[in-house]
C-alpha positions in Angstrom: -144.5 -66.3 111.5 -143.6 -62.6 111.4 -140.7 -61.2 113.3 -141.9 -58.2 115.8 -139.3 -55.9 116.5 -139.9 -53.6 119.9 -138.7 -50.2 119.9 -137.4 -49.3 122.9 -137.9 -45.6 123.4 -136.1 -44.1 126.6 -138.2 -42.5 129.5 -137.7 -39.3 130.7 -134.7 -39.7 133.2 -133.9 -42.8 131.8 -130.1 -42.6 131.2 -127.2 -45.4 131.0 -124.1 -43.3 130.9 -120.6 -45.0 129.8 -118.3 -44.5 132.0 -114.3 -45.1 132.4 -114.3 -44.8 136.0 -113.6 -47.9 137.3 -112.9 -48.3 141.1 -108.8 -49.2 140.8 -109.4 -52.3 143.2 -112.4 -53.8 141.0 -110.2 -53.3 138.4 -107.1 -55.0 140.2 -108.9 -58.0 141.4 -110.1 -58.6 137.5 -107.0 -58.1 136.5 -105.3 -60.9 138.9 -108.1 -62.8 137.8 -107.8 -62.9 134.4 -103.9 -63.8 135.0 -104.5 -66.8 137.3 -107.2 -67.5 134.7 -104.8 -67.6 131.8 -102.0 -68.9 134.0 -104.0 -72.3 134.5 -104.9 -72.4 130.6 -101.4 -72.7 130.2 -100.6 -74.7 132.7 -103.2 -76.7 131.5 -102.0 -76.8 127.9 -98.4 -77.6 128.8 -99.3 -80.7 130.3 -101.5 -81.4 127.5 -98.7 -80.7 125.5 -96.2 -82.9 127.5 -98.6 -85.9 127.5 -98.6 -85.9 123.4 -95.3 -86.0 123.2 -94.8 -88.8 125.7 -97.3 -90.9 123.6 -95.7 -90.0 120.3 -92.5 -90.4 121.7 -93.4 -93.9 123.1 -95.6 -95.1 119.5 -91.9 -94.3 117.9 -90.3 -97.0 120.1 -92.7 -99.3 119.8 -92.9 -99.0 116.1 -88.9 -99.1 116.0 -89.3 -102.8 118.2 -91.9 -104.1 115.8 -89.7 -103.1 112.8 -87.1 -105.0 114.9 -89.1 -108.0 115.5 -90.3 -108.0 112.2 -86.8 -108.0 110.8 -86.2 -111.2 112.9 -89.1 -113.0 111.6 -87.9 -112.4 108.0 -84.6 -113.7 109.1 -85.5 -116.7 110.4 -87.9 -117.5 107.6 -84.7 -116.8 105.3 -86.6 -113.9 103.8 -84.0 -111.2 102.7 -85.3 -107.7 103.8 -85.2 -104.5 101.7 -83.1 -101.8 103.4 -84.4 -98.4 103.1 
């Protein structure tokens, strides 16, 4: 299949001008909503954030109590432990 490629060739009168004149409240409301936008990114990301470290925080003690408990077994099997 061959790729077709469309010139576009502008009427007469057919103009698209750039232009830096923005209306100042347009403006303002995009910029108040690109703030509360990236205020609730990193809202979001904090609690994100917060929730890891409560898991890896919580795997720690549970891997310190199965160490624990683990120790105890080898105790009362009369198993001597290595200490690191």
């Amino acid at each position: 299949m061959a790729d077709v490629k469309q010139e576009h060739k502008p009427e007469d009168g057919e103009n698209y001008p750039i232009s830096n004149n923005t209306d100042p409240k347009n403006m303002q409301e995009l910029t108040q909503f690109v703030q509360t936008l990236l205020q609730g990114m990193q809202d979001k990301f904090q609690s994100m954030s917060d929730q890891i470290i409560g898991r890896i925080d919580e795997m720690g003690n549970r891997i310190d109590d199965l160490e624990k408990n683990i120790a105890d077994l080898m105790t009362q099997a009369g198993v001597e432990g290595t200490d690191k």
